[in-house]
PDB file of N, H, CA, C and O in Angstrom:
ATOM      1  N   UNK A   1      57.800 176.596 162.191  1.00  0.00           N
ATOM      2  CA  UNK A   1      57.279 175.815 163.304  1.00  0.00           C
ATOM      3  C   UNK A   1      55.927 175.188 162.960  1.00  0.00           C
ATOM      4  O   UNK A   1      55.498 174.134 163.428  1.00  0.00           O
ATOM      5  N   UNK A   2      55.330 175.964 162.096  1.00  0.00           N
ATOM      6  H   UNK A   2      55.679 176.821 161.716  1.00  0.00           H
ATOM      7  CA  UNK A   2      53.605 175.519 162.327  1.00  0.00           C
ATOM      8  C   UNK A   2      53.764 173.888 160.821  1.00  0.00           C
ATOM      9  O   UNK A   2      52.828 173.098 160.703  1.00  0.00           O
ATOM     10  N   UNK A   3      55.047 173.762 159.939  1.00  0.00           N
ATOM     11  H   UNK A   3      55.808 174.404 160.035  1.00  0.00           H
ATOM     12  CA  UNK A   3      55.251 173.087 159.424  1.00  0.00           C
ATOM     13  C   UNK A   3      55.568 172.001 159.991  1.00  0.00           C
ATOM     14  O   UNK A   3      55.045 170.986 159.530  1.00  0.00           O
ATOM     15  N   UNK A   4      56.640 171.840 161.315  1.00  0.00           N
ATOM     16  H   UNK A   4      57.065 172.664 161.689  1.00  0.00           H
ATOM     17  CA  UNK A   4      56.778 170.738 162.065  1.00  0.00           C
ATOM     18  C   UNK A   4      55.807 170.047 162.817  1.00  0.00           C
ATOM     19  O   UNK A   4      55.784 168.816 162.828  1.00  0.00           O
ATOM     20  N   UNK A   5      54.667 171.024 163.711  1.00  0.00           N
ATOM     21  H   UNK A   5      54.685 172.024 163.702  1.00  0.00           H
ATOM     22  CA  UNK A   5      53.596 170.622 164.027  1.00  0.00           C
ATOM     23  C   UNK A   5      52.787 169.977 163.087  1.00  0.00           C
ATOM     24  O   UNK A   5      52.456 168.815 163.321  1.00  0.00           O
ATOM     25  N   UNK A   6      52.495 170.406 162.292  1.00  0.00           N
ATOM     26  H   UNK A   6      52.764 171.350 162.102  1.00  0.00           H
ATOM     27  CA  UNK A   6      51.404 169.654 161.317  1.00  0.00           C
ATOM     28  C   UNK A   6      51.866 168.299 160.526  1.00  0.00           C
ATOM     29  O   UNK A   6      51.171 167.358 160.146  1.00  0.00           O
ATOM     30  N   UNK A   7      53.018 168.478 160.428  1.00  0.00           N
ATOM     31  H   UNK A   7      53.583 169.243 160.737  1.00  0.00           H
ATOM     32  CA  UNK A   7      53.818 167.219 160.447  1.00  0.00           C
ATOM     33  C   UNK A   7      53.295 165.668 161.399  1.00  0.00           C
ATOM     34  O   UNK A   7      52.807 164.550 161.229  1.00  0.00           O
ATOM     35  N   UNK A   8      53.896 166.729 162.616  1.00  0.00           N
ATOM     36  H   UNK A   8      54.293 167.636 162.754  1.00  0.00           H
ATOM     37  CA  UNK A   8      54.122 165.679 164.060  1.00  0.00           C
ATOM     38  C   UNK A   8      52.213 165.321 164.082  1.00  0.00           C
ATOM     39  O   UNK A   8      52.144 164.115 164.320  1.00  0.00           O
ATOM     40  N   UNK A   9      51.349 165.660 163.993  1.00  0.00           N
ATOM     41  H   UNK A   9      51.405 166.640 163.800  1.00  0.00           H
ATOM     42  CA  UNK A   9      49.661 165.807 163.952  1.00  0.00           C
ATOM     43  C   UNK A   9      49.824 164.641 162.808  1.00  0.00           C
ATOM     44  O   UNK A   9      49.889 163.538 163.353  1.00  0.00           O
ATOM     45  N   UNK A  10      49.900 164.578 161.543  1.00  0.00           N
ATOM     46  H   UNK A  10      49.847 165.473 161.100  1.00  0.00           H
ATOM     47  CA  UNK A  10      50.173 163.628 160.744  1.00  0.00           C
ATOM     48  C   UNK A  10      50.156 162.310 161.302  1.00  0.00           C
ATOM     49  O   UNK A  10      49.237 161.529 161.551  1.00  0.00           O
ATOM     50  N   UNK A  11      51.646 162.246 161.462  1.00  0.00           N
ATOM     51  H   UNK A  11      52.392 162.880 161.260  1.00  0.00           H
ATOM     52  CA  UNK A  11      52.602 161.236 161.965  1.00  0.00           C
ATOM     53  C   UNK A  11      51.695 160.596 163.152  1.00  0.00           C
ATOM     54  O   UNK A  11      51.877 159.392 163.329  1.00  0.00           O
ATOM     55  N   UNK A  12      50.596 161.337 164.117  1.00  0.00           N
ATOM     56  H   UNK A  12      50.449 162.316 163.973  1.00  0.00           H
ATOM     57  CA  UNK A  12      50.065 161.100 165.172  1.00  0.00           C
ATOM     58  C   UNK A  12      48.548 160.248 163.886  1.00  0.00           C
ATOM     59  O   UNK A  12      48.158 159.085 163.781  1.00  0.00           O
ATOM     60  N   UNK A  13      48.246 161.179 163.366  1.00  0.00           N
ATOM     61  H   UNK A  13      48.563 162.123 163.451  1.00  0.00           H
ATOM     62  CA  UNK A  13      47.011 160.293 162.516  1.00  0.00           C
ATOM     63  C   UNK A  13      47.519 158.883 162.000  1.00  0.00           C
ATOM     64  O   UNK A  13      46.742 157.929 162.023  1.00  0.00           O
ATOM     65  N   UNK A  14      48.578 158.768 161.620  1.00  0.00           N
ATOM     66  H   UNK A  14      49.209 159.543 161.601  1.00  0.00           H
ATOM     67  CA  UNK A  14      49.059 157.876 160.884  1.00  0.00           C
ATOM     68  C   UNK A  14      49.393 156.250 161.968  1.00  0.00           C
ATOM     69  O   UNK A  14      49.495 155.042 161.752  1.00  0.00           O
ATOM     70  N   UNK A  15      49.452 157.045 162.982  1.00  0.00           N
ATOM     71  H   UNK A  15      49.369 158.026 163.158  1.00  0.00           H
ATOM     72  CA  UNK A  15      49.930 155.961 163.869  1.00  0.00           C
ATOM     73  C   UNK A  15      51.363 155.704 164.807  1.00  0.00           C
ATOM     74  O   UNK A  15      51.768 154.996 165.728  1.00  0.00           O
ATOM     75  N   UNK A  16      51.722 156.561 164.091  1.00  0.00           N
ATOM     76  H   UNK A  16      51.393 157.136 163.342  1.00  0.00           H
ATOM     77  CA  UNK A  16      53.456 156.521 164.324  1.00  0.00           C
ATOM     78  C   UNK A  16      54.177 157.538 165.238  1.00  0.00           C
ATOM     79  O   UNK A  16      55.401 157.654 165.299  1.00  0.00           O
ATOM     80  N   UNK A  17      53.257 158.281 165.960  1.00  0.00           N
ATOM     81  H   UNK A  17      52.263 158.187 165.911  1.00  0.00           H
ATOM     82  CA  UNK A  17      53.866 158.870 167.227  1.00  0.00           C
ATOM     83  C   UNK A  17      52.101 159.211 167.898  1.00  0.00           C
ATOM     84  O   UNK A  17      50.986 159.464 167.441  1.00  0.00           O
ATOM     85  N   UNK A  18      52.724 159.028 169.155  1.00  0.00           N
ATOM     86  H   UNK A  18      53.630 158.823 169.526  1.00  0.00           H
ATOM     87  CA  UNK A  18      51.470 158.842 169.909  1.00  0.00           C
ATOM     88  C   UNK A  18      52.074 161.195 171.066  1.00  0.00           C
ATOM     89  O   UNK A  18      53.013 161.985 171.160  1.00  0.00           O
ATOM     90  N   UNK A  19      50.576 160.994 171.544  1.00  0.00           N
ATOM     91  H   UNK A  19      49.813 160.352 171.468  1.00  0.00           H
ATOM     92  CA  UNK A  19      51.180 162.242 172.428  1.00  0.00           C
ATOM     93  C   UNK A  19      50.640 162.446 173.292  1.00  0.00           C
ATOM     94  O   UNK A  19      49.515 161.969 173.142  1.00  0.00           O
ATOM     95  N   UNK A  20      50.785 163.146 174.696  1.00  0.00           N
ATOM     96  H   UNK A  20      51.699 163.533 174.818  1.00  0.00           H
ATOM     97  CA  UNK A  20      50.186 163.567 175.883  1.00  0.00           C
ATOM     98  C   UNK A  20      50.801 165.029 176.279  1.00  0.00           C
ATOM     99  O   UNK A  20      51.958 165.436 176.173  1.00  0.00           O
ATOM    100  N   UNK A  21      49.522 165.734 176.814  1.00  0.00           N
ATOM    101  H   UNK A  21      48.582 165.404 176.900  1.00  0.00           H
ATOM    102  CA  UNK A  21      49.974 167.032 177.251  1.00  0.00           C
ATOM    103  C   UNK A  21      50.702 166.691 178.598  1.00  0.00           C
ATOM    104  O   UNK A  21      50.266 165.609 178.992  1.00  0.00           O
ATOM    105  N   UNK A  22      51.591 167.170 179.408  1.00  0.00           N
ATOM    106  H   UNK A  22      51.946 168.048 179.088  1.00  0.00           H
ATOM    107  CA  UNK A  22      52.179 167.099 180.805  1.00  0.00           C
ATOM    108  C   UNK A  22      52.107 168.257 181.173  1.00  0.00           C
ATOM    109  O   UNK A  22      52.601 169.245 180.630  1.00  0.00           O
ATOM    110  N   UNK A  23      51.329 168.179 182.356  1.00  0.00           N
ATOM    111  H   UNK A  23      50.927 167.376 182.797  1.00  0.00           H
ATOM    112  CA  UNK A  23      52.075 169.502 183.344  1.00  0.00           C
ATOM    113  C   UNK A  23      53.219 170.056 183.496  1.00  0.00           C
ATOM    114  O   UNK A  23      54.293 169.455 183.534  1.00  0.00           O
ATOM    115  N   UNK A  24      53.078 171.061 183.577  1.00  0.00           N
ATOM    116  H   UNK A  24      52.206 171.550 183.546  1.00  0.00           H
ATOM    117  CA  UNK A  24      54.718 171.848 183.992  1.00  0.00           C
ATOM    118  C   UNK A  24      54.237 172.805 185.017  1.00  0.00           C
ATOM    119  O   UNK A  24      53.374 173.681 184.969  1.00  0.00           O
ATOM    120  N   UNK A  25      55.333 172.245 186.316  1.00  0.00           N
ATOM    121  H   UNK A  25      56.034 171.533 186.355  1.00  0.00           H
ATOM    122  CA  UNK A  25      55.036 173.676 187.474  1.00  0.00           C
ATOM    123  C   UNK A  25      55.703 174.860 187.294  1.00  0.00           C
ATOM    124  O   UNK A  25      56.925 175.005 187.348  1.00  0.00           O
ATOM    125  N   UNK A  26      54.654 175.937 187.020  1.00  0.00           N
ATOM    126  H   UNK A  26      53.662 175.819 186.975  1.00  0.00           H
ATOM    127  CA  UNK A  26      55.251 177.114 186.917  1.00  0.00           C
ATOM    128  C   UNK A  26      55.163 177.656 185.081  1.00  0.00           C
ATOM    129  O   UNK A  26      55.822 178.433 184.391  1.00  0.00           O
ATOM    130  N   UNK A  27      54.071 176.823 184.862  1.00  0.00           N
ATOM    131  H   UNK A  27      53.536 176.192 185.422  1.00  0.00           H
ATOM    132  CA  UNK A  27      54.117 176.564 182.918  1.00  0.00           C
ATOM    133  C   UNK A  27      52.969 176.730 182.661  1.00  0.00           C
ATOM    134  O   UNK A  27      52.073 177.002 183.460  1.00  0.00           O
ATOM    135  N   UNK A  28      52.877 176.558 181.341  1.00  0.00           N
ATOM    136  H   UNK A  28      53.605 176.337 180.692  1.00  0.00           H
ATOM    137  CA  UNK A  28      51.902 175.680 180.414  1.00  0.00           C
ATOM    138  C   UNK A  28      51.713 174.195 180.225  1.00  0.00           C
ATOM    139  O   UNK A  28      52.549 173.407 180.667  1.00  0.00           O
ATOM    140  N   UNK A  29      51.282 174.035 179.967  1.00  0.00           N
ATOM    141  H   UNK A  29      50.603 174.675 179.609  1.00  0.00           H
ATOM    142  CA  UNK A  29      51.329 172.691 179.575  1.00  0.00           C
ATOM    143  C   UNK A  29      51.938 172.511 178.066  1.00  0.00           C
ATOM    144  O   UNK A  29      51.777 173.248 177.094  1.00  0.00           O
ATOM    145  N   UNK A  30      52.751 171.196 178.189  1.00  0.00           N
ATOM    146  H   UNK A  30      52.882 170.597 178.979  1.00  0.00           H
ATOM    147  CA  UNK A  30      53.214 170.989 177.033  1.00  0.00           C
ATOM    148  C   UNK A  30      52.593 169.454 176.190  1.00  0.00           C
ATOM    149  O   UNK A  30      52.112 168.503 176.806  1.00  0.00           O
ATOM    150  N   UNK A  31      52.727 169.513 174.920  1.00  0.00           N
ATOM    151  H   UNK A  31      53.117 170.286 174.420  1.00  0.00           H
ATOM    152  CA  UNK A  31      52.813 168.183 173.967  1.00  0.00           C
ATOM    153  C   UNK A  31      54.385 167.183 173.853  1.00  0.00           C
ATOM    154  O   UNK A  31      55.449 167.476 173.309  1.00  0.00           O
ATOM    155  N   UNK A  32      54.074 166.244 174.423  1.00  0.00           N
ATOM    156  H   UNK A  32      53.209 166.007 174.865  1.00  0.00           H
ATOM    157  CA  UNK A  32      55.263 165.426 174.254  1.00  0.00           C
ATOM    158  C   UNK A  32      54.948 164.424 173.391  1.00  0.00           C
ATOM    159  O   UNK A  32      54.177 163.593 173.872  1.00  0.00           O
ATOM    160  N   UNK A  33      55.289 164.237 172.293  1.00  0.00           N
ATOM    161  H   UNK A  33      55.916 164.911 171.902  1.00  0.00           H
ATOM    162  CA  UNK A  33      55.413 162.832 171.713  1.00  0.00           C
ATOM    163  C   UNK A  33      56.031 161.665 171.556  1.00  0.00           C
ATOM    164  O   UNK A  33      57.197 161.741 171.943  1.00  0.00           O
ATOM    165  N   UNK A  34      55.775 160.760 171.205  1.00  0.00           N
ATOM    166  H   UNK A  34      54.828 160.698 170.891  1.00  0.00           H
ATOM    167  CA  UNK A  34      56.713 159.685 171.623  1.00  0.00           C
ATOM    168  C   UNK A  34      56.389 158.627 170.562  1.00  0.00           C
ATOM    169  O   UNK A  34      55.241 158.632 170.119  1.00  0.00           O
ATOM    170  N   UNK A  35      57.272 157.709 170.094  1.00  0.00           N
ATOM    171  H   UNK A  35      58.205 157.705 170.454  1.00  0.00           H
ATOM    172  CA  UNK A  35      57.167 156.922 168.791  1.00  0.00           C
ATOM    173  C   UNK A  35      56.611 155.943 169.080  1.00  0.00           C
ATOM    174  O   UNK A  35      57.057 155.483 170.131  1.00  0.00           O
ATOM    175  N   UNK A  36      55.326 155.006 168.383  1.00  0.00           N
ATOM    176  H   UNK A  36      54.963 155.379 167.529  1.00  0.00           H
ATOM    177  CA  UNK A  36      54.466 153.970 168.366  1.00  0.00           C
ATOM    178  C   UNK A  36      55.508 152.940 167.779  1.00  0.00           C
ATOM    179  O   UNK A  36      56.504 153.128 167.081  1.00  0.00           O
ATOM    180  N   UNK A  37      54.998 151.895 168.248  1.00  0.00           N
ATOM    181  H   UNK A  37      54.189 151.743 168.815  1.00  0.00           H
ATOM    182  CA  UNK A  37      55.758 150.479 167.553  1.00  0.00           C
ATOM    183  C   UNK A  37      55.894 150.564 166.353  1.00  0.00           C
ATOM    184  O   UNK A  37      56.999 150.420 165.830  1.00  0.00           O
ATOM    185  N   UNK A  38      54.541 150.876 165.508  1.00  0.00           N
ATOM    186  H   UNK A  38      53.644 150.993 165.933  1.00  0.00           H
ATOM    187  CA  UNK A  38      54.899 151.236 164.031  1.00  0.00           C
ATOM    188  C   UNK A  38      55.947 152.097 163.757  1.00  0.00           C
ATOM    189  O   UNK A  38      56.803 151.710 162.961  1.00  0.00           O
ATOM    190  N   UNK A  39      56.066 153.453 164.387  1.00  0.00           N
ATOM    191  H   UNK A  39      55.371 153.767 165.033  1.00  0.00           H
ATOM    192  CA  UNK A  39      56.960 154.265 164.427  1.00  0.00           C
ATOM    193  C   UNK A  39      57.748 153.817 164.378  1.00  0.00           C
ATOM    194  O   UNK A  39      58.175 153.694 163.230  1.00  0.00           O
ATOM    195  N   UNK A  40      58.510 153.273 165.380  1.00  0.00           N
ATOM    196  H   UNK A  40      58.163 153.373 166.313  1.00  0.00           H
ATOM    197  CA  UNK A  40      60.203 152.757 165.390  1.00  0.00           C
ATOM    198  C   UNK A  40      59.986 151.499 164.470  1.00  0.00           C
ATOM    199  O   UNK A  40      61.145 151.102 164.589  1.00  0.00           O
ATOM    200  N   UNK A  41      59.538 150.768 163.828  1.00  0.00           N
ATOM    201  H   UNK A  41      58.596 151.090 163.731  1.00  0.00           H
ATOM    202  CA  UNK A  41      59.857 149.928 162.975  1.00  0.00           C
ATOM    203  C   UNK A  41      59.916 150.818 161.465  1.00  0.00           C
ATOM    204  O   UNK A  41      60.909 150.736 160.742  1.00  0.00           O
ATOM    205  N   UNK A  42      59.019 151.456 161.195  1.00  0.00           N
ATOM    206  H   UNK A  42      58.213 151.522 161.782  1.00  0.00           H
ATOM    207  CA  UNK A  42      59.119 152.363 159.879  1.00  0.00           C
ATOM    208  C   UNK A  42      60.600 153.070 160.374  1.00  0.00           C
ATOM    209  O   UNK A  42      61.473 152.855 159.533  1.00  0.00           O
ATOM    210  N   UNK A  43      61.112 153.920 161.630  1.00  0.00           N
ATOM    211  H   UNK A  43      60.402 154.095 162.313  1.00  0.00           H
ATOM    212  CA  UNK A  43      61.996 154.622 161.333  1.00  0.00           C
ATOM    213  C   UNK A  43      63.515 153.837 160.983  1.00  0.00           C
ATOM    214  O   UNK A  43      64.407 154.215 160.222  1.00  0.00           O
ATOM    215  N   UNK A  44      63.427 152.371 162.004  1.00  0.00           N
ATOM    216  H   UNK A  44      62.703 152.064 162.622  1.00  0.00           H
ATOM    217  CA  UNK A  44      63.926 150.783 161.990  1.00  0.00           C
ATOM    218  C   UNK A  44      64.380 150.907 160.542  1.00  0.00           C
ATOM    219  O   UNK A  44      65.532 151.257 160.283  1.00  0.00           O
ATOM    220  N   UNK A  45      63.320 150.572 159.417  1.00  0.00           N
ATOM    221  H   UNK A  45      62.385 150.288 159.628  1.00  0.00           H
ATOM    222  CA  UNK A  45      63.771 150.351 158.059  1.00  0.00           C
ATOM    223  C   UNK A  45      64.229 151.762 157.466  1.00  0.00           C
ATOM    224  O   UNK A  45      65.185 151.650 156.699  1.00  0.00           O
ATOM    225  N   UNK A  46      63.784 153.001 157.641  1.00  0.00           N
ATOM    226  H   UNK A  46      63.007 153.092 158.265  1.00  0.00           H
ATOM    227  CA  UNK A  46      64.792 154.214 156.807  1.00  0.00           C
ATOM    228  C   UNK A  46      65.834 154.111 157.135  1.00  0.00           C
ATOM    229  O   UNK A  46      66.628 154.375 156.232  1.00  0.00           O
ATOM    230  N   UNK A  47      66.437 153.732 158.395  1.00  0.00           N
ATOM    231  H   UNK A  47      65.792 153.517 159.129  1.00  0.00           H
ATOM    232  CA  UNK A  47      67.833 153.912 159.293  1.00  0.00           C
ATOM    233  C   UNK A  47      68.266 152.932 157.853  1.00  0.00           C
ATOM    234  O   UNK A  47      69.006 153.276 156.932  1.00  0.00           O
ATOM    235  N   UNK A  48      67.562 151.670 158.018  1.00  0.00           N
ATOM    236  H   UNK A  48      66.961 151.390 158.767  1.00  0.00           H
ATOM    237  CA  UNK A  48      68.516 150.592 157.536  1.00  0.00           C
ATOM    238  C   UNK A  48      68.514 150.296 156.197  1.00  0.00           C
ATOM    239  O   UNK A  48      68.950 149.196 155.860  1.00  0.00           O
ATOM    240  N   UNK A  49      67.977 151.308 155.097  1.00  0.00           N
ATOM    241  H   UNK A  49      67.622 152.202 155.371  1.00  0.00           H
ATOM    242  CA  UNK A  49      67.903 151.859 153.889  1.00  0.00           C
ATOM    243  C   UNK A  49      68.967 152.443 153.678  1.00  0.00           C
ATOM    244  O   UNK A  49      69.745 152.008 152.829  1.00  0.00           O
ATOM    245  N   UNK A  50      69.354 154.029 154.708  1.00  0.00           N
ATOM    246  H   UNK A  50      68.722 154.383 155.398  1.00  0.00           H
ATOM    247  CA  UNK A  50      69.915 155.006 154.878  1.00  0.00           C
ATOM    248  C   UNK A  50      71.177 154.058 155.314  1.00  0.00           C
ATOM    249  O   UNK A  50      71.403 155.087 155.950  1.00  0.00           O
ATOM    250  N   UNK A  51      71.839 153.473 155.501  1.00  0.00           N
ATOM    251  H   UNK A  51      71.656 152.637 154.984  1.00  0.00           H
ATOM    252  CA  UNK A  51      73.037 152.627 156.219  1.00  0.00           C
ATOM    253  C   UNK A  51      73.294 152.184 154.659  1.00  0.00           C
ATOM    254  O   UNK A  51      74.242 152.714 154.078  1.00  0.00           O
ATOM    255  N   UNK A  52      72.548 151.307 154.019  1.00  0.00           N
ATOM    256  H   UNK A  52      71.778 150.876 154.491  1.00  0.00           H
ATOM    257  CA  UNK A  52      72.943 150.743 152.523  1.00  0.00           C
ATOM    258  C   UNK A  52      73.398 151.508 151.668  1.00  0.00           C
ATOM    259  O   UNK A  52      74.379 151.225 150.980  1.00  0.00           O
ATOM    260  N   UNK A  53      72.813 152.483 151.597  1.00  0.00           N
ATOM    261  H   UNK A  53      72.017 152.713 152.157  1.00  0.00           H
ATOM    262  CA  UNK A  53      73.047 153.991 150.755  1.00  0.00           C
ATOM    263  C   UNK A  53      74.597 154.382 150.878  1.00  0.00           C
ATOM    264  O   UNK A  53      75.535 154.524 150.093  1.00  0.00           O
ATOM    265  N   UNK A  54      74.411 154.474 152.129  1.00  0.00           N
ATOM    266  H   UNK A  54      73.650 154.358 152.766  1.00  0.00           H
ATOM    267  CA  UNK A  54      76.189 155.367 152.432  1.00  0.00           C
ATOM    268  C   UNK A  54      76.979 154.611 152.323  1.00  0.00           C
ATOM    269  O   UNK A  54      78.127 154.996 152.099  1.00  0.00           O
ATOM    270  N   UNK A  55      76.596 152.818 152.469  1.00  0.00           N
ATOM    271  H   UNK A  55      75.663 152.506 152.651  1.00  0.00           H
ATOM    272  CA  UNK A  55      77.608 151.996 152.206  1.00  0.00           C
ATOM    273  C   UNK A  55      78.077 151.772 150.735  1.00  0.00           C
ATOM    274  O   UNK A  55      79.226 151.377 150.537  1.00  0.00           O
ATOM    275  N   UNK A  56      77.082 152.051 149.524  1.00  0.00           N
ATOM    276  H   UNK A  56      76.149 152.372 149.686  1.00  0.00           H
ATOM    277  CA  UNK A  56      77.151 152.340 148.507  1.00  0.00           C
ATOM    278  C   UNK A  56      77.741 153.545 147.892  1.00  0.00           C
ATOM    279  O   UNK A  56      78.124 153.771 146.744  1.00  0.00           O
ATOM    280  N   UNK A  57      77.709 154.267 148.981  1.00  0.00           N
ATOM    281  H   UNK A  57      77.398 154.084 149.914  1.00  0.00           H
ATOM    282  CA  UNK A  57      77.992 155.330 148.263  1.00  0.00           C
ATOM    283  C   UNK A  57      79.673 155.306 148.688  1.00  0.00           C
ATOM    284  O   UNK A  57      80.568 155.561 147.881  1.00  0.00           O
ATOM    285  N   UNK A  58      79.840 155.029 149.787  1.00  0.00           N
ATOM    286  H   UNK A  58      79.114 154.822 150.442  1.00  0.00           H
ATOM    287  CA  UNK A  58      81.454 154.674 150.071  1.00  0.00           C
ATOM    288  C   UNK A  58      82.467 153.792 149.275  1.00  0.00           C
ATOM    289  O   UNK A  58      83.678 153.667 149.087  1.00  0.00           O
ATOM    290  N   UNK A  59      81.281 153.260 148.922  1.00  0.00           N
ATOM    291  H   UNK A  59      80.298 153.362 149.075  1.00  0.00           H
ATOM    292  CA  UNK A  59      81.960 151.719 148.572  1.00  0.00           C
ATOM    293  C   UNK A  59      81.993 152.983 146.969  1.00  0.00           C
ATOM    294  O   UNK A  59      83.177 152.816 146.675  1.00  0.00           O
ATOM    295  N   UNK A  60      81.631 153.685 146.241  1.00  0.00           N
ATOM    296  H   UNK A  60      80.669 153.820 146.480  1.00  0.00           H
ATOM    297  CA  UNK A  60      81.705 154.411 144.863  1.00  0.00           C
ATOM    298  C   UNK A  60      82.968 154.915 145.389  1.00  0.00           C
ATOM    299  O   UNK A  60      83.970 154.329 144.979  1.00  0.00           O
ATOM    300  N   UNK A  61      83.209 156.293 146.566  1.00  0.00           N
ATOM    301  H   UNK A  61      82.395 156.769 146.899  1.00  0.00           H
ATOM    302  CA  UNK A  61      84.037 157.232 146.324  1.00  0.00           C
ATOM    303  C   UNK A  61      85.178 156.246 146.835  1.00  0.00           C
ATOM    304  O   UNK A  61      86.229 156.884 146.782  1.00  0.00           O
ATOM    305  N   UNK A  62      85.353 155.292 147.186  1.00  0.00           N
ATOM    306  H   UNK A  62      84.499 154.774 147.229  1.00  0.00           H
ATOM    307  CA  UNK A  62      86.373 154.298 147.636  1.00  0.00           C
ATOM    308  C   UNK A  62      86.777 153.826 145.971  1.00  0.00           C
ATOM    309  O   UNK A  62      87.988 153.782 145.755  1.00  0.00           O
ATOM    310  N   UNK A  63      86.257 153.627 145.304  1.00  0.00           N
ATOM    311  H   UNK A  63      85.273 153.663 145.478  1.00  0.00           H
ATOM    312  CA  UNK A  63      86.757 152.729 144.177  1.00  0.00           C
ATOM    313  C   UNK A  63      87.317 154.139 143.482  1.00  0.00           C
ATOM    314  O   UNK A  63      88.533 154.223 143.312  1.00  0.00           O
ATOM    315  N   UNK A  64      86.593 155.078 143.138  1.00  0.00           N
ATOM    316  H   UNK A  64      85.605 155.010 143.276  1.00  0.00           H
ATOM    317  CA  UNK A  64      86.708 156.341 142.238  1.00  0.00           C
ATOM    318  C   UNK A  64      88.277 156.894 142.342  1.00  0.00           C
ATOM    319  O   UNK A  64      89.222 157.025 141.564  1.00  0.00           O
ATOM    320  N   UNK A  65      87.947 157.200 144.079  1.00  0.00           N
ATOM    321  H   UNK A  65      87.179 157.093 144.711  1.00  0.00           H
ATOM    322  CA  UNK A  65      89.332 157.508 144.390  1.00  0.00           C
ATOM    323  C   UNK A  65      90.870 157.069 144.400  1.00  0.00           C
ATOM    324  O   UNK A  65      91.957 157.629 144.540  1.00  0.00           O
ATOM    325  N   UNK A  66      90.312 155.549 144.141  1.00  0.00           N
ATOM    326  H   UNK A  66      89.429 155.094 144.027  1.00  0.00           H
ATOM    327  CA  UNK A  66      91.456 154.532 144.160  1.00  0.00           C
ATOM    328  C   UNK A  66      91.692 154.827 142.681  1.00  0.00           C
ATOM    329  O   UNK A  66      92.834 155.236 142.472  1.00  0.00           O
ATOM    330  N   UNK A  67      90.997 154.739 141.710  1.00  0.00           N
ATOM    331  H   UNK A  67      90.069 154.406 141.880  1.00  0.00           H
ATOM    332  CA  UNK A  67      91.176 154.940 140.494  1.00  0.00           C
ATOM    333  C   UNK A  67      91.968 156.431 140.078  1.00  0.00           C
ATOM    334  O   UNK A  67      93.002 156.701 139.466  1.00  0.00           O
ATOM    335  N   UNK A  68      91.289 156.938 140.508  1.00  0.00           N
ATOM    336  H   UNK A  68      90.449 156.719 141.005  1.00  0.00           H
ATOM    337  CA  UNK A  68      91.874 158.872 140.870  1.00  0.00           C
ATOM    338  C   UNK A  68      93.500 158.352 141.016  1.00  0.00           C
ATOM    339  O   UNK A  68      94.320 157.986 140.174  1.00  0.00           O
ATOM    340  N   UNK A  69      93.537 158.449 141.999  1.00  0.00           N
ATOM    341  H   UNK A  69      92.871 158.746 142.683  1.00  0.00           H
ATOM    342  CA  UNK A  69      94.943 158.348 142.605  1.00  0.00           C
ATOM    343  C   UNK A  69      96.164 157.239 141.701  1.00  0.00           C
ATOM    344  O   UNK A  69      97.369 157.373 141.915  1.00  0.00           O
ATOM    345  N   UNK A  70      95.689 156.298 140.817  1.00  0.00           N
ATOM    346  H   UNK A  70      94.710 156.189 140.643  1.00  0.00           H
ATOM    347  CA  UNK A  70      96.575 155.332 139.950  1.00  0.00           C
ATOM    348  C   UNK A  70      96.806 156.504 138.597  1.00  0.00           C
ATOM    349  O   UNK A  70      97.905 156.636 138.058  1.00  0.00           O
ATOM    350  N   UNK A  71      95.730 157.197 138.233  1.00  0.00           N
ATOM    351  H   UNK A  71      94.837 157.089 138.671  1.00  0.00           H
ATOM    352  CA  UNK A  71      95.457 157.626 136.965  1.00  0.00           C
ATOM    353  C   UNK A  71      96.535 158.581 137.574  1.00  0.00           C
ATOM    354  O   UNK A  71      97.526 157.980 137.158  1.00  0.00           O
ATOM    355  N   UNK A  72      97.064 159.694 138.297  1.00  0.00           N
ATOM    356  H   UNK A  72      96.260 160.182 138.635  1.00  0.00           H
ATOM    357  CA  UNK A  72      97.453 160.928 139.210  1.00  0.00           C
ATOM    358  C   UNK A  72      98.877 160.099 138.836  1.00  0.00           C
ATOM    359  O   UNK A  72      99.504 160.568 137.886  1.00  0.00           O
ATOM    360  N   UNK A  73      99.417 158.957 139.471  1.00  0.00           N
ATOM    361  H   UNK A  73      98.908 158.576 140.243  1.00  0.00           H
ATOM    362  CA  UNK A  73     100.473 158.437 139.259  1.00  0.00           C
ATOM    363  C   UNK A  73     101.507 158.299 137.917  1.00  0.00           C
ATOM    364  O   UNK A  73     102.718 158.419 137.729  1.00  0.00           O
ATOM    365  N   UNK A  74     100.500 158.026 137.224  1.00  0.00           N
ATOM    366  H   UNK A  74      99.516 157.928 137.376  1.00  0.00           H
ATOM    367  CA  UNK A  74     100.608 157.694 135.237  1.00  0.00           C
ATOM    368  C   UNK A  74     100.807 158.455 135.064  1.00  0.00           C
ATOM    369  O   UNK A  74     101.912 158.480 134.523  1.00  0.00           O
ATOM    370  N   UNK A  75     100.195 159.819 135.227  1.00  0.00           N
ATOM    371  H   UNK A  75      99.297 159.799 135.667  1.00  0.00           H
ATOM    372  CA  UNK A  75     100.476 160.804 134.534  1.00  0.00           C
ATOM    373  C   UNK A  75     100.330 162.329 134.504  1.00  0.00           C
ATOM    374  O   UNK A  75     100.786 162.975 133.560  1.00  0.00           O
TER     375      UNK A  75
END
């Protein structure tokens, strides 16, 4: 846990998630964070990194397997 926090504290220095404590009736108070414009545009481009990747990588076990399966036939 104290790894995710110091994380999320980061991410808050950096710009990319902002935070406010809220009341809770019957609580503590809690930290909620929430993603800065920078935020969702940096997370914007990993998504759409992470999308190319798997399409690459599909687009490999798609050919491999096609190949697999002719070679399986032959012989």
């Amino acid at each position: 846990m104290t790894t995710l926090y110091r994380m999320l504290r980061q991410l808050e220095k950096d710009g990319l998630v902002r935070s406010v404590w809220e009341a809770q009736a019957g609580g503590p108070a809690r930290r909620v964070y929430t993603l800065t414009d920078a935020g969702r545009s940096l997370l914007d481009a990993g998504a759409g990194y992470l999308e190319r990747y798997r399409h690459a990588i599909d687009t490999f076990f798609g050919t491999y397997g096609a190949t697999a399966k002719r070679k399986e036939r032959r012989g």
